[in-house]
C-alpha positions in Angstrom: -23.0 128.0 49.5 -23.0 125.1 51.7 -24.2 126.8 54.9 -28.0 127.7 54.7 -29.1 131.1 55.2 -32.8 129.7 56.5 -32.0 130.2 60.0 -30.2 131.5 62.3 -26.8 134.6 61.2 -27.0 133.8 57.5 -30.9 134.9 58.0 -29.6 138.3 59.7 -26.9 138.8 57.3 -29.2 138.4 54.1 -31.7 140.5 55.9 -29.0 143.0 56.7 -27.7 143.4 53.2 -31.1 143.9 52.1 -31.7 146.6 54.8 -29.0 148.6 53.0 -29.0 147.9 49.7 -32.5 150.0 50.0 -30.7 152.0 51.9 -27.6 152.6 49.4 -30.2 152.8 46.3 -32.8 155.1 48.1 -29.5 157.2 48.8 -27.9 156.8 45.5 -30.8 157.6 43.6 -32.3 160.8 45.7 -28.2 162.3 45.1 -27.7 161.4 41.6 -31.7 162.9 40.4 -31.6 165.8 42.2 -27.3 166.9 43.1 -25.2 164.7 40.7 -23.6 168.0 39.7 -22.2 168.8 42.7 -20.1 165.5 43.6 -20.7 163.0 40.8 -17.7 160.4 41.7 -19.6 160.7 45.5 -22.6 159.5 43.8 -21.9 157.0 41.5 -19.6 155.0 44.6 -22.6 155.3 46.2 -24.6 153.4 43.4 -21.6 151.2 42.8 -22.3 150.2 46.4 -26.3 149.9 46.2 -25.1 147.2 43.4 -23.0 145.4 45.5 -25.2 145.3 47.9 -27.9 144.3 45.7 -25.8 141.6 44.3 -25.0 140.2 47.8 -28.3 140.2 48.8 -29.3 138.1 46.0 -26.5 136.3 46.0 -27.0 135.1 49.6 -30.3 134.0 49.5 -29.9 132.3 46.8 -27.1 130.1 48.2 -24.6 131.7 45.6 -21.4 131.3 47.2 -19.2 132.4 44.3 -21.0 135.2 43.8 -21.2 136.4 47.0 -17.5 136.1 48.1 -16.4 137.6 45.0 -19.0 140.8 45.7 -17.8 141.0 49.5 -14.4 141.2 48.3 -15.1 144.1 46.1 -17.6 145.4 49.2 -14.9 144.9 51.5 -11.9 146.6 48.9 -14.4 149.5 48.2 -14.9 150.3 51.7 -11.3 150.0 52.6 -10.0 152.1 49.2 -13.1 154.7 49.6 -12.4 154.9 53.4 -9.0 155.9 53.1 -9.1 158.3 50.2 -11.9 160.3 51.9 -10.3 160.6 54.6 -6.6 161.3 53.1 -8.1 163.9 50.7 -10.9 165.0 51.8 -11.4 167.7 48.8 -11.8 165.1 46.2 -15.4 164.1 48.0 -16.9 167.2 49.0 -20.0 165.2 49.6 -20.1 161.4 51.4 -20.4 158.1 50.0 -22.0 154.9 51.7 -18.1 153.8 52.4 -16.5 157.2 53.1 -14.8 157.0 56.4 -15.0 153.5 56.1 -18.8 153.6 56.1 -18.8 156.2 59.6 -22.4 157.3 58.7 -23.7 154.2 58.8 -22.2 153.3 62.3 -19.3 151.4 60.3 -21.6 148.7 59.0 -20.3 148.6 55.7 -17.1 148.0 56.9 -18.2 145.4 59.5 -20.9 143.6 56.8 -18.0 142.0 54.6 -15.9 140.8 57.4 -18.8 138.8 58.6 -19.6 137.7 54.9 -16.6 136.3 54.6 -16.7 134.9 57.8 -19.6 133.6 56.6 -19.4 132.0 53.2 -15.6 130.7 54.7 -17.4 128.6 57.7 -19.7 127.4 55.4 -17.0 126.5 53.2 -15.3 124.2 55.9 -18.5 122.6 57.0 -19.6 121.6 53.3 -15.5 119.7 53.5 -15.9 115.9 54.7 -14.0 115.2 58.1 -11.2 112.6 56.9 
């Protein structure tokens, strides 16, 4: 990744992802040990997202670039798939995920959160590309 995440929003972003991939595994884990029966597909998106968030955490502060834009596309596609089916058929999750509703009970962040990683890893993209 060409932008550095030492400073400034790439800080805040690496520090956000990190926020909730705690979050997403704390989550994940407490539903899976103690409920899995009762909505296992709920559960296991939710630790499919702790991963991803995991992985983009990582991924960021490691200056990863590949990694990361590859992990906020399937962030962004998870939240965006999720979103819709849980709200189209609601029966088939009886029990929320991190991205149901596009992320609604996290205040939308996990839909907001890839936007601005890709907004992110794209601007430092085009700053890493000499001026001709």
């Amino acid at each position: 990744m060409s932008a550095p995440v030492k400073s400034g929003p790439g800080r805040v972003l690496v520090a956000l992802y990190g926020v909730f991939a705690l979050a997403a595994s704390a989550r994940a884990g407490v539903q899976i040990v103690t409920r899995f029966h009762e909505a296992p597909l709920a559960y296991l998106l939710s630790a499919l997202a702790a991963v991803v968030y995991i992985v983009l955490t990582v991924a960021l502060a490691r200056g990863d670039r590949r990694l990361a834009l590859a992990a906020c596309l399937v962030e962004l596609t998870g939240v965006l798939v999720v979103g819709t089916l849980s709200l189209v058929d609601a029966a088939a999750f009886p029990h929320a995920t991190v991205w149901s509703g596009y992320g609604a009970g996290y205040l939308f962040v996990p839909l907001i959160l890839p936007v601005l990683g890709l907004f992110w890893l794209r601007r430092g993209a085009s700053q890493a590309v000499p001026a001709s």
